[in-house]
Structure formats: C-alpha cells, structure tokens
C-alpha positions in Angstrom: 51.8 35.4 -29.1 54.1 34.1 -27.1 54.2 31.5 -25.1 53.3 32.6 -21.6 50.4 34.8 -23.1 48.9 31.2 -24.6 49.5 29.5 -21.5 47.8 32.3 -19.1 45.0 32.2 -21.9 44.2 28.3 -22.0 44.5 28.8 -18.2 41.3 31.1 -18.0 39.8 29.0 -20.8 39.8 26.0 -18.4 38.6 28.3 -15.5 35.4 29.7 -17.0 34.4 26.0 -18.6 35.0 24.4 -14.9 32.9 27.2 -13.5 30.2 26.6 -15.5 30.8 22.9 -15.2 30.3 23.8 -11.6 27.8 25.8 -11.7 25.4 23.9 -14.7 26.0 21.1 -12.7 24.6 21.7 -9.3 21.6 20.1 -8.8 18.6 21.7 -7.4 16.5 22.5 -4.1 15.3 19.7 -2.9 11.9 19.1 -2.5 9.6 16.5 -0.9 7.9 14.7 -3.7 6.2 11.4 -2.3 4.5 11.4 1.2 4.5 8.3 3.3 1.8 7.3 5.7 0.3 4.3 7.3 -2.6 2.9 9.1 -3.6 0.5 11.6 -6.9 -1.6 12.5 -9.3 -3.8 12.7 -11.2 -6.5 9.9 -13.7 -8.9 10.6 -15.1 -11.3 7.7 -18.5 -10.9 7.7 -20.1 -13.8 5.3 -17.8 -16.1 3.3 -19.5 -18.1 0.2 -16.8 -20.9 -0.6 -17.0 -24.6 -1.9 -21.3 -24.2 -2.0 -21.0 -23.5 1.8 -22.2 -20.1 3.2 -20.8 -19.3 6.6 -20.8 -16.1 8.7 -18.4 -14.5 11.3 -20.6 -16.7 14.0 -19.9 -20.0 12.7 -16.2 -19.4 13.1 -14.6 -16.2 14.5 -11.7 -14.6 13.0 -10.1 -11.4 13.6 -7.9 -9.4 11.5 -5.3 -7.0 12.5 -4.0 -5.1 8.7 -1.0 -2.8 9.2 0.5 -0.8 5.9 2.5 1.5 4.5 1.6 4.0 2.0 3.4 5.8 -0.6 2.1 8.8 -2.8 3.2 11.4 -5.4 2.6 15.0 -4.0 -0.7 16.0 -6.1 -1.3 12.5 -7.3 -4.8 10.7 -7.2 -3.4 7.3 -6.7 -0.9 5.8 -4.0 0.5 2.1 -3.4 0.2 -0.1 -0.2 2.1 -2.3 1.5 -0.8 -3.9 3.9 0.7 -7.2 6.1 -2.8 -8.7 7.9 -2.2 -11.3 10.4 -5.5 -12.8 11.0 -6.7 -15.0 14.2 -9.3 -17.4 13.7 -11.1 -19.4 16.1 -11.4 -23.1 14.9 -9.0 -24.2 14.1 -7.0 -22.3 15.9 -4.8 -21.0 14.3 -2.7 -17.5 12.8 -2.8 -16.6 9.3 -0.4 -13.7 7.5 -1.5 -12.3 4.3 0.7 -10.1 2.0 -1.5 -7.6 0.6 0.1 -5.2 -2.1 -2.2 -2.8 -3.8 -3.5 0.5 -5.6 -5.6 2.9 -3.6 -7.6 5.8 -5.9 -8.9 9.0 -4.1 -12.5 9.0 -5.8 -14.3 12.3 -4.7 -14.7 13.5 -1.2 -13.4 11.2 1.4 -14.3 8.0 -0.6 -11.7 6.1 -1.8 -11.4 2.8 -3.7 -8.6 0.1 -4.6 -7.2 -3.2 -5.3 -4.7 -5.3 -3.6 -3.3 -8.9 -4.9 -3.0 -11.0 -2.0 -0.7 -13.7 -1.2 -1.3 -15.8 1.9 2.3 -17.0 3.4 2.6 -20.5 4.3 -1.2 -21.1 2.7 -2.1 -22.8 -0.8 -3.9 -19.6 -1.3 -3.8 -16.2 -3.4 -6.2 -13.9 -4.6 -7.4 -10.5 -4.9 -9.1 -7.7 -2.7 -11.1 -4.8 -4.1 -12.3 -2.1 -1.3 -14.1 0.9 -0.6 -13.2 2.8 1.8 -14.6 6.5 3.8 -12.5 8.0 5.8 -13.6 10.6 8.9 -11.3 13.5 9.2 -10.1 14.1 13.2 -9.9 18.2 13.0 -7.0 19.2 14.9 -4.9 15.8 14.5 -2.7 14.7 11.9 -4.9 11.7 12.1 -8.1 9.7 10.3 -10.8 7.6 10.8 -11.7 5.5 8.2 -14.6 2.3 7.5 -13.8 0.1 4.8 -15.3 -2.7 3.0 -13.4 -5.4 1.5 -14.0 -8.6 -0.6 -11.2 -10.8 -0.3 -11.5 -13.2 -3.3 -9.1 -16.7 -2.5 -7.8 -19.2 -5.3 -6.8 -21.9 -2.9 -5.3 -25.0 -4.3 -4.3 -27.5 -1.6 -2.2 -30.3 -2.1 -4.9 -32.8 -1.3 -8.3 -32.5 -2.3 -9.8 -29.7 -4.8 -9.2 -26.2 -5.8 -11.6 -24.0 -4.0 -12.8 -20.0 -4.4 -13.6 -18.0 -1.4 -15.1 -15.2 -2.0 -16.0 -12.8 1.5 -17.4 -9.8 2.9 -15.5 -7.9 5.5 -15.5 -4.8 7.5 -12.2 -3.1 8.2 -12.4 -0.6 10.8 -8.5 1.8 11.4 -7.0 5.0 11.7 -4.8 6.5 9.3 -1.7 8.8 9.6 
C-alpha cells in the first residue's frame, strides 16, 4: 500500500472516531428536575412552657414573619427549606432572626409534616421545630393556602445564669407558591 493510500486511510479512521466522539458525547435534552417554590406568613407563639414558667401569647406578644425557599426533586415526597423568621416581640422590645433549615414530607392529601433545626443569630439559643402543616388549594392560581402548627423546641445557654428549654406552641398562618 503505498503511502498516500495509508495516509488517506488513517485520515478517515480519525474522522469516523471524532464523529462518534462527537456524537457519543453530546449530552442530552435538558429537563427540569427540581422545582423551587417559596412561601410567606404569619406565626404567633401560642403557650410557651420554659424554666417551670407557663406563659401565653398575652403575657408577652410576639409576632413572627417566616419567609423560605423550597427545593424539590420532580416526583419526590420530600423537599428542603430554607425558612429565615424574623420575629417581633413586645417586652422587651426587641427583633429576633432565626435560621430555620429543614425537611418537609408530603404525608397523604394536603397534609404535610417536617423538621427544621433552628439556629437563633445573635441568641445563646438553638433548637429544633417539628410541624404539621394543611395546605388549601386556591383553584385557578398558582398559589396555596396553608395552616401550620409548629413546636419550636430552644436549648438556650446564656452566658450568665443557667441553661434553659423552651419548648412552644405556635400557629403559622402563609401562602405558598
């Protein structure tokens, strides 16, 4: 064989591996595979039981304002979020802002139930929050209501004094999107 016939040869060699190199190696459709969505509301602590004392949302007012961000695998039962809660209480007056990561479940119908850990920023306090939660489907909207009930559970560990739990019952009234 001589040697233009080898080199036109090793010439279509290289071709058809590139093409296939090319064509093996594009990579495919893309397709949505986690949907994000938030909510906004509302939270009010309803009873709190800490250090022996009982005291209710009367004895000293605090409102609640939890925003997040949720994140979930298209078909999956289970979704993180991201939930920031500034908080406004009455006496002492004063604003509180609690990081609240967590793990939402979608248990049967339009129940749903989770767990967040929760770190309280500039606090001596950190803790846990299980819920329950039923949403309300707006027909025609992209929209949901949803009630949920929380208990905020606070290791709080101040540099004076001594360690205290908290343990609450709140409402948390939103929408979700």
């Amino acid at each position: 064989m001589n040697i233009n016939r080898r080199l036109a040869w090793n010439g279509w060699i290289v071709a058809v591996f590139f093409a296939a190199a090319v064509v093996v190696g594009q990579p495919d459709r893309a397709v949505a595979q986690n949907t994000v969505g938030g909510h906004f509301g509302v939270a009010f602590p309803l009873v709190t039981r800490a250090d022996g004392k009982t005291t209710n949302l009367g004895d000293n007012f605090t409102t609640a304002f939890p925003m997040g961000i949720t994140i979930k695998r298209q078909g999956a039962r289970m979704a993180f979020d991201l939930e920031l809660v500034p908080a406004i209480q009455d006496s002492p007056r004063k604003v509180n802002l609690t990081v609240h990561p967590g793990v939402i479940w979608h248990l049967s119908g339009p129940w749903a139930g989770g767990i967040r850990a929760a770190f309280d920023v500039n606090q001596p306090s950190w803790g846990f929050t299980p819920l329950l939660a039923r949403e309300f489907p707006i027909t025609g909207h992209n929209f949901k209501l949803f009630a949920e009930v929380d208990v905020p559970v606070r290791f709080q560990k101040p540099s004076i004094g001594h360690n205290v739990t908290a343990v609450t019952l709140a409402i948390h009234l939103g929408t979700a999107f």
